[in-house]
N, C-alpha and C positions, 0 to 999 in steps of 0.2 A: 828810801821811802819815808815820810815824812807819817810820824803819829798823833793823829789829831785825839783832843780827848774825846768828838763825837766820836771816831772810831774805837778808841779805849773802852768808852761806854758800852759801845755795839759789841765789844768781845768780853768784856767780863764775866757777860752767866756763863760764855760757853768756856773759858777758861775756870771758872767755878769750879762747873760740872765736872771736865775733866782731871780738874783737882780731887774731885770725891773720886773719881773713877779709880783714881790712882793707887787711891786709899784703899779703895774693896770694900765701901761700905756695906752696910747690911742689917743689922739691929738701928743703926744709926739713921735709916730709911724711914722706918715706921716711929724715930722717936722724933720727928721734928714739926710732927702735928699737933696744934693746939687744943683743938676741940671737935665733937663727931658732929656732925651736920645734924640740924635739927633735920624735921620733914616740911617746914619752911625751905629751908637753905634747898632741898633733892628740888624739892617742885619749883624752886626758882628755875633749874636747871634741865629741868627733867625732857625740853623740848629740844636740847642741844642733841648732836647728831652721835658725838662719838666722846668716850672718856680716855685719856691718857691712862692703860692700867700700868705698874709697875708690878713686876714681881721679882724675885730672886732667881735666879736660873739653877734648876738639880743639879747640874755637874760644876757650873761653875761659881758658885755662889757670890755673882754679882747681879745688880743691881738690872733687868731687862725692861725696857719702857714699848711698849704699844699703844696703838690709838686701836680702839674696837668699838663696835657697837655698844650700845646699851638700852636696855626700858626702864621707866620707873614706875610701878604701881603699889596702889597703897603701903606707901608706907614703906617699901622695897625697893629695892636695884638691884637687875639682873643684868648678868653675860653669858654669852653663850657662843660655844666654842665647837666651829665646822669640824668636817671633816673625820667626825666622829674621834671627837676629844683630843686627834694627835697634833692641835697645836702646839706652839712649846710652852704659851703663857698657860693654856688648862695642866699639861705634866707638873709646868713649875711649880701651881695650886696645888696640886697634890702630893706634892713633896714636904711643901712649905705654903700653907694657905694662907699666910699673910701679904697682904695690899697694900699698895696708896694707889689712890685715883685720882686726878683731877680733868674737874668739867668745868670749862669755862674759867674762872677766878678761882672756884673751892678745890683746895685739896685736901683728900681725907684718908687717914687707914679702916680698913676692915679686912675682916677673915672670909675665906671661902667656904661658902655651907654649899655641897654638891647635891644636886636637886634630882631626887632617882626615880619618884611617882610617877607613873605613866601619863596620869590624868593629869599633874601639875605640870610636868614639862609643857605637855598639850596648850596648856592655858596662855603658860610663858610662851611661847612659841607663836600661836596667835596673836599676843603682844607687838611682839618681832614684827610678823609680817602686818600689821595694821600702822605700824610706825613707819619703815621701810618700804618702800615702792619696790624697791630694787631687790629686798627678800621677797616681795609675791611672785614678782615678776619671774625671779628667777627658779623661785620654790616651781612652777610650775613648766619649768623646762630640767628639772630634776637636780636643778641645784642643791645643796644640803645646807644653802645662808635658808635660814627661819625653820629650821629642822637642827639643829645642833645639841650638844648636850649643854645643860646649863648648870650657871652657877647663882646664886642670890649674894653678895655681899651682908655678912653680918656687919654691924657697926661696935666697935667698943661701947 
């Protein structure tokens, strides 16, 4: 099979990637961000559907990537995590609250601040489902997307 360099081009990130994999990064994750997003930069993005979260996995401390939900209000960005917290990316955060996320072009690191108010999740959570069709939709056939526990990303 013959290797063209569009194809070479077309495997490099993921041959990248894999190279980090190998590594076990981990501190090396959260160091290759250059700056925290203004609140310019969130509300550029803030209509996009879903963020890439990265976390560190509890037992295996590598590097885990998911796409999730998100809100952005003033000032904030929130996640929030079904099934009442036993995702693996909410455990992860709690082990090790540190993040990178990317939405659309930005990527950025931030900490996990765990949001426990009754009244504040409330608020968050209305967020959710006024953004999301498919949390109303389903909030009211008893799903638990637009009812989960949440998180706010701190920013450095």
């Amino acid at each position: 099979m013959e290797i063209t360099i569009t194809r070479l081009q077309r495997w490099v990130p993921s041959i990248v990637f894999m190279l980090i994999m190998l590594g076990g990064m981990s501190s090396e994750l959260f160091a290759q961000q250059d700056r925290s997003p203004t609140r310019a930069d969130l509300a550029k993005v803030a209509d996009q559907s879903t963020v890439e979260l990265t976390t560190i996995g509890r037992k295996s401390g590598k590097p885990h990537t998911k796409p999730i939900w998100f809100v952005y209000d003033q000032g904030r960005l929130y996640l929030q995590a079904g099934r009442g917290g036993k995702t693996d990316w909410y455990q992860n955060l709690q082990k090790n609250p540190r993040m990178t996320l990317k939405i659309d072009a930005l990527t950025f690191s931030g900490t996990a601040k765990f949001i426990t108010s009754a009244q504040e999740t409330e608020r968050i959570h209305e967020l959710f489902r006024s953004k999301y069709l498919t949390a109303r939709l389903l909030g009211v056939m008893g799903s638990s997307i637009g009812h989960g526990e949440v998180v706010e990303v701190e920013l450095p």
